[in-house]
Wavefront OBJ file of the C-alpha trace (Angstrom):
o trace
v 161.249 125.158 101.032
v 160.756 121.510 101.716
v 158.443 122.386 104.861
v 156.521 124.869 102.312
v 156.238 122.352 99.820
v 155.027 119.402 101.616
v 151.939 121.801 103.228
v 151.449 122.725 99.679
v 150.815 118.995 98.723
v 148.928 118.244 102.225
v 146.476 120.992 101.138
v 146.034 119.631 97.509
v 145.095 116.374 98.987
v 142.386 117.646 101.225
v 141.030 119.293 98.363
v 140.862 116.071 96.415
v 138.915 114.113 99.428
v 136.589 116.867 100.001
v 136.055 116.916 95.818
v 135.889 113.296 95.647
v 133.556 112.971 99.095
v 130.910 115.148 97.699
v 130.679 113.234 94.634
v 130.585 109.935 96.258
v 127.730 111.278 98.652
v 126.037 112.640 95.484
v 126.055 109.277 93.716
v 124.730 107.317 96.864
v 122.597 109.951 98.290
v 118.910 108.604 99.229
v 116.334 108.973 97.008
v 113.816 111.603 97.962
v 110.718 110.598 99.694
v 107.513 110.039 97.931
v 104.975 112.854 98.447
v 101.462 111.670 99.041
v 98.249 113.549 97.649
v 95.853 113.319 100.904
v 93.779 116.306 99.608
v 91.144 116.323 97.124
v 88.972 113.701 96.496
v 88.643 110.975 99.049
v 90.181 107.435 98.084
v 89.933 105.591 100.960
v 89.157 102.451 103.008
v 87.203 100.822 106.360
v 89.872 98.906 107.863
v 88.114 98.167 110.840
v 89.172 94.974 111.460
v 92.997 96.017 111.006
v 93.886 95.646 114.904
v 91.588 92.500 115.575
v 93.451 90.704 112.390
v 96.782 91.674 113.655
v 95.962 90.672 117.077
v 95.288 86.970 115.254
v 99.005 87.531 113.307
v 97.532 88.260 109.812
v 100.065 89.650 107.775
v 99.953 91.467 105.070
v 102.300 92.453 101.830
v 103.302 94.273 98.886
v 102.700 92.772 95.208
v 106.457 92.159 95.750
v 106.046 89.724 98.741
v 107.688 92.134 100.929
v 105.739 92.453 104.167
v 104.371 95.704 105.075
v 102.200 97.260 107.963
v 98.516 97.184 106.627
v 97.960 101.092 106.849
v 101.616 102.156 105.006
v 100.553 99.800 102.293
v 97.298 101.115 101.351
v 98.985 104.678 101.958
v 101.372 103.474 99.213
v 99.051 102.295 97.222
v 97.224 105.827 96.631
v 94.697 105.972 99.441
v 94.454 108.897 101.509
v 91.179 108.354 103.934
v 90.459 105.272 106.534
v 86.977 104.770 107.752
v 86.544 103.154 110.968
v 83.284 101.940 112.878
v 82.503 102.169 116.314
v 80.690 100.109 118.778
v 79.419 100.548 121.609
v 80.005 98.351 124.189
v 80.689 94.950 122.104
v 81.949 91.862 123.746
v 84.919 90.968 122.826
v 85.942 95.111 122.913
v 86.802 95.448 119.167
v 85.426 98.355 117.445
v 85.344 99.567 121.139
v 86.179 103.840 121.847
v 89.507 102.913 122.884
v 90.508 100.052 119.882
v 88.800 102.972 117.617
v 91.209 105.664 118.937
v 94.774 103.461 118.612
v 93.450 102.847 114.896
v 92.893 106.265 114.314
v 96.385 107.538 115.714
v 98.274 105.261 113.339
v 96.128 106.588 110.394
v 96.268 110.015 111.831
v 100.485 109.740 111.391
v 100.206 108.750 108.129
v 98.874 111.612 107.251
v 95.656 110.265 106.553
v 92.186 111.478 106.715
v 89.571 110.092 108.698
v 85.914 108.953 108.788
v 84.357 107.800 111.763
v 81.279 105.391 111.417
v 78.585 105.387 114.819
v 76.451 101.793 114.720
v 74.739 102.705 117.784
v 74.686 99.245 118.535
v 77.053 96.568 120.467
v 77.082 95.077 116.738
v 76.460 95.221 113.115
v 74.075 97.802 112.241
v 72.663 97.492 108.740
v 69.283 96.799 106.796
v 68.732 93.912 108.818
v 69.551 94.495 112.035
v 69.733 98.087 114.056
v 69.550 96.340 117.430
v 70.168 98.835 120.284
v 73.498 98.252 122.704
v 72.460 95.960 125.675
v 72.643 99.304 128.134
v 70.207 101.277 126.725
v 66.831 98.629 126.277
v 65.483 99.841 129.038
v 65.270 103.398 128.641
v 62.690 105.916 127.462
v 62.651 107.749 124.097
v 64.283 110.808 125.849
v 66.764 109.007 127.499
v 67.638 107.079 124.544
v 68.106 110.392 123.059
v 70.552 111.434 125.352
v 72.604 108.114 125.183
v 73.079 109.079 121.247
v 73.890 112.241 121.924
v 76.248 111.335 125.438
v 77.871 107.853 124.132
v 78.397 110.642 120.245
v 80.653 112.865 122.355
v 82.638 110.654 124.608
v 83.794 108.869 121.531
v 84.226 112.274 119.435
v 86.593 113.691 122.564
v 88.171 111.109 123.226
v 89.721 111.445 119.648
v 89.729 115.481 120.293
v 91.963 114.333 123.278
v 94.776 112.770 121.138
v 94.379 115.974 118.602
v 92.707 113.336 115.821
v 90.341 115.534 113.789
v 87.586 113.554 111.405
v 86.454 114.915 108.187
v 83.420 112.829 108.408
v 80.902 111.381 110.935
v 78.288 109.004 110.244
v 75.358 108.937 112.605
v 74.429 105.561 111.855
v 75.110 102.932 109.776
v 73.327 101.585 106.785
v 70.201 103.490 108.025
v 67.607 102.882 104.953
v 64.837 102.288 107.772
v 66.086 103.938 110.600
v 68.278 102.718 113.566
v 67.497 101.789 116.953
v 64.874 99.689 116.238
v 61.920 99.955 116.899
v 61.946 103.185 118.696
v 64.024 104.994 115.748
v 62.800 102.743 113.065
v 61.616 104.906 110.172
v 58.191 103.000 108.955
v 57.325 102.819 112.239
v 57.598 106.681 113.303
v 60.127 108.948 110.472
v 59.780 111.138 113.340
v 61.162 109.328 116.097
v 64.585 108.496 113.454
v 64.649 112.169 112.546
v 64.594 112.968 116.632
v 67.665 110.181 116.911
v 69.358 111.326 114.336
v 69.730 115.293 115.063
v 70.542 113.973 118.981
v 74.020 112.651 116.654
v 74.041 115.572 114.580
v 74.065 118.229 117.166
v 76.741 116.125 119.048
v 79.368 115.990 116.269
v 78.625 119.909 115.703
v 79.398 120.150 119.380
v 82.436 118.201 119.337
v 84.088 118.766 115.061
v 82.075 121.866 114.658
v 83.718 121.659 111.289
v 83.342 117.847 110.507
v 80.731 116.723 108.117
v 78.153 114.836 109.348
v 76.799 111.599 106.822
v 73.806 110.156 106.454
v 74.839 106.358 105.600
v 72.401 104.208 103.776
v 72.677 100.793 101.508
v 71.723 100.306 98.663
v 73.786 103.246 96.252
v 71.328 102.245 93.665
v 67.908 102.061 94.935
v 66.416 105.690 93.915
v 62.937 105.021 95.441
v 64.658 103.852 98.921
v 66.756 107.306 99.249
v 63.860 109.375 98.159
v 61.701 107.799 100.738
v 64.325 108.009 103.220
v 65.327 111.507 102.584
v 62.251 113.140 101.843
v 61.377 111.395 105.118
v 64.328 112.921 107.376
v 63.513 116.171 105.554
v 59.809 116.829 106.399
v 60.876 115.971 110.019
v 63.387 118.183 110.642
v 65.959 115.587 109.833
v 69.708 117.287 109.309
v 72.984 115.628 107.491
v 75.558 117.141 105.522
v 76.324 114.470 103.087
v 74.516 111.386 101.887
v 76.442 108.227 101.837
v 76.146 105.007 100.210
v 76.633 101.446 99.941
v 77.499 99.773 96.442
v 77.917 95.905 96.127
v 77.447 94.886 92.719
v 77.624 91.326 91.633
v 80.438 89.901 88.869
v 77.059 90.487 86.235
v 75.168 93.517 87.604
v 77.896 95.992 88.067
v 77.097 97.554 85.039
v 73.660 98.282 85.547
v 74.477 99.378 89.477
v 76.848 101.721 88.388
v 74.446 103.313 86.101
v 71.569 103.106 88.657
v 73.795 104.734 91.194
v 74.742 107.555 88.880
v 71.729 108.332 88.768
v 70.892 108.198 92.046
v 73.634 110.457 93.119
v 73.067 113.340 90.718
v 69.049 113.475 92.216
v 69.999 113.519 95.526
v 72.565 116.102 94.717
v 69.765 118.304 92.865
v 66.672 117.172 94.842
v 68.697 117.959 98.177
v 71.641 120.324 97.245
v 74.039 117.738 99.283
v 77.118 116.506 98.645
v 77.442 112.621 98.542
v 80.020 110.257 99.470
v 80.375 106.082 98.324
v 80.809 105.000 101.901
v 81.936 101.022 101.111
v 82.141 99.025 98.012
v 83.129 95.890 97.146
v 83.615 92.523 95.156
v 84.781 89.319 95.784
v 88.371 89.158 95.344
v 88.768 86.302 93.044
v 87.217 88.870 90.676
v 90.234 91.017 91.252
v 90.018 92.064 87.218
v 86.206 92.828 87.330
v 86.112 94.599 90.305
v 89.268 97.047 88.677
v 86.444 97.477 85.460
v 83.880 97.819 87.868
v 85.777 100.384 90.013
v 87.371 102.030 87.168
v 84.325 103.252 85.396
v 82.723 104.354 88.813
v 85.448 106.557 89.997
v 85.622 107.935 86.519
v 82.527 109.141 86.662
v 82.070 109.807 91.017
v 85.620 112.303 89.635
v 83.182 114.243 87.110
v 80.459 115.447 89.230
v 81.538 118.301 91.703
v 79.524 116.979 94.747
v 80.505 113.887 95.092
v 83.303 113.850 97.639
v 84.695 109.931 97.564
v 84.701 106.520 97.662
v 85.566 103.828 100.539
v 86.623 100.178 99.986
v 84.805 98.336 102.891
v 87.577 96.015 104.537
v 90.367 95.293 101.244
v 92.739 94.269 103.149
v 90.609 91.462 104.394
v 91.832 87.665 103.094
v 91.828 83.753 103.339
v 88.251 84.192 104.266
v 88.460 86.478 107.268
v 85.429 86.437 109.712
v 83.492 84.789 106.029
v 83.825 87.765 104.131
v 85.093 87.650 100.730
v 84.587 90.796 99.143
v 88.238 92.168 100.150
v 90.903 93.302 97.978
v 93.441 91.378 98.752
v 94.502 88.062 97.010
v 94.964 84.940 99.434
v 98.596 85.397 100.078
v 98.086 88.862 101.724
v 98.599 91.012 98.747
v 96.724 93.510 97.208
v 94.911 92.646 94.095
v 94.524 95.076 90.680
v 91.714 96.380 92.231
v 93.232 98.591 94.523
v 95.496 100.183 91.499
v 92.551 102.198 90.973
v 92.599 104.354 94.293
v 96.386 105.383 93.313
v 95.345 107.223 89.818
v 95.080 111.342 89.196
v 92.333 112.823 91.131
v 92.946 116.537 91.348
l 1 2 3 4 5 6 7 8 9 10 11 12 13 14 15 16 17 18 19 20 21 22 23 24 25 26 27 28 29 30 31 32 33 34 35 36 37 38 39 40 41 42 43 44 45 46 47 48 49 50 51 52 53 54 55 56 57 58 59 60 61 62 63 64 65 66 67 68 69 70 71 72 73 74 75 76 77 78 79 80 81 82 83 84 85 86 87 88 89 90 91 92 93 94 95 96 97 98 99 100 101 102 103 104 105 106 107 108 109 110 111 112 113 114 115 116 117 118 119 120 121 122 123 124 125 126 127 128 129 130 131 132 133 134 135 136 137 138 139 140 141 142 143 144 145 146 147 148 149 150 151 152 153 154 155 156 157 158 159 160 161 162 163 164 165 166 167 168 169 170 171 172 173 174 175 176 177 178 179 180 181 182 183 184 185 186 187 188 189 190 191 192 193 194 195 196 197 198 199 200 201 202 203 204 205 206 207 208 209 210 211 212 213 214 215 216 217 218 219 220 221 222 223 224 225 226 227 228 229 230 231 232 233 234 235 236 237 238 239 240 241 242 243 244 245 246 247 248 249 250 251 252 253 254 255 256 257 258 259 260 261 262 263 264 265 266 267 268 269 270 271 272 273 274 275 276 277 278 279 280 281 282 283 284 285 286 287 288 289 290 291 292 293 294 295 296 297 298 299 300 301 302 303 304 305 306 307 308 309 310 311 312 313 314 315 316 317 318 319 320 321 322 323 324 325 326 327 328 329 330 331 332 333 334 335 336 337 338 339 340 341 342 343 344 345 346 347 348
């Protein structure tokens, strides 16, 4: 009896550890993990200079002060898209194929969609400059041709190779008179550009059959520019998929740009049945409160109209006057300002 009784207890007690182990496990069980929207509407940034500011030992944090890697943070912060540029043969090898494929496998992990951004030059391409990469000054307009379309798809597989997928392509950056200058510049010969262009094109089709390829220019609010531009590419064979757009408005003006570029999106969405996309924005980030009334109205109203796909902050996480920009998001102790609280709300 006293051998009968004692197993009795024994089993009571291991009853009462199990009971009391599952409620201590559900009292201190982790919480579950966020779920992030990366569908939908695009919220996203160009961080670009992510792997060159690390490289310097830029660090970067949470509103809390906790430090955080750069592409988790804007992740957490609502964004669901990175934009990166590529270069192609710079000198100091940032913005390079391979620094552009390590930035898109971290963003690619996250879970987060991609846009890739062709200068076609060893440097900044935009409205002032479209200079053409040192190796291909010498060539004819058919072998410059090919170089667009060749130097297009080594970059494009060499992504394919790591199983990174873009949504978007740009052939061409900031292209309101053409790139390659002067063969491809568009007051000199619409044509020529048009020719340059497609050899891009054709290439991503080759590559992302599925990818979307964007037409980039500056300028979001300039009407007359994208008409010209557009109407231009059009008569001349000229293909895209989406139009894209730059939007820098001033502390004073971003009112009237907003409104301008409104405008400006819904003709080129009825004038050329495309969808459009706000490739960068920005504000200096001492006007961290403006910029969040600038931004909030815009995405508002990019949110109401059915072909516009997104919007890109050009280089947020950019601070302490990095490289002389100041346009970033970020405050000068490496955290994100209120204007980035915008790319977290509701979009589907």
């Amino acid at each position: 009896m006293i051998k009968l009784k004692n197993i009795l207890l024994g089993t009571l007690f291991l009853i009462g550890t199990v009971a009391c182990g599952k409620g201590e496990n559900a009292e201190t069980s982790e919480p579950e993990k966020p779920v992030y929207n990366m569908s939908g509407f695009a919220r996203g940034a160009d961080v670009s200079w992510l792997t060159e500011m690390e490289k310097a030992g830029i660090k970067f944090y949470q509103t809390n002060g906790r430090e955080m890697e750069c592409l988790t943070l804007l992740r957490d912060l609502g964004m669901n898209a990175i934009r990166l540029r590529v270069w192609v043969n710079p000198v100091n090898g940032w913005c390079n194929k391979s620094d552009l494929v390590v930035k898109a496998q971290r963003a690619q992990k996250l879970g987060m969609r991609l846009m890739i951004d062709f200068h076609y030059s060893d440097t900044w391409a935009d409205p002032g400059q479209q200079t053409k990469p040192s190796a291909w000054k010498g060539l004819s307009f058919e072998e410059l041709k090919s170089a667009v379309s060749a130097h297009t798809k080594e970059v494009l597989n060499a992504l394919k190779a790591k199983e990174i997928i873009p949504e978007w392509v740009q052939v061409g950056n900031e292209t309101g008179n053409g790139m390659l200058w002067n063969d491809g510049k568009a007051d000199m010969s619409m044509k020529n550009y048009a020719t340059l262009n497609n050899a891009g094109y054709d290439a991503v089709k080759t590559v992302f059959p599925n990818a979307k390829v964007i037409v980039h220019l500056q300028s979001g609010n300039d009407n007359s520019l994208y008409r010209w531009l557009f109407d231009g590419l059009k008569s001349n064979g000229g293909k895209w998929d989406v139009i894209g757009m730059s939007l820098y408005p001033k502390p004073d003006t971003w009112q009237t740009m907003n409104a301008a570029c409104i405008a400006n999106i819904n003709d080129m969405i009825a004038r050329y049945g495309s969808e459009v996309m706000i490739c960068e924005v920005g504000m200096p980030w001492d006007e961290a409160q403006t910029a969040s009334q600038f931004l909030s109205e815009l995405m508002i109203q990019l949110k109401a109209i059915k072909k516009c796909m997104g919007i890109f902050y050009w280089e947020p996480q950019s601070y302490n006057n990095w490289k002389g920009y100041t346009l970033g998001a970020f405050d000068k102790t490496g955290k994100p300002t209120i204007a980035l609280s915008l790319f977290a709300a509701p979009t589907n």
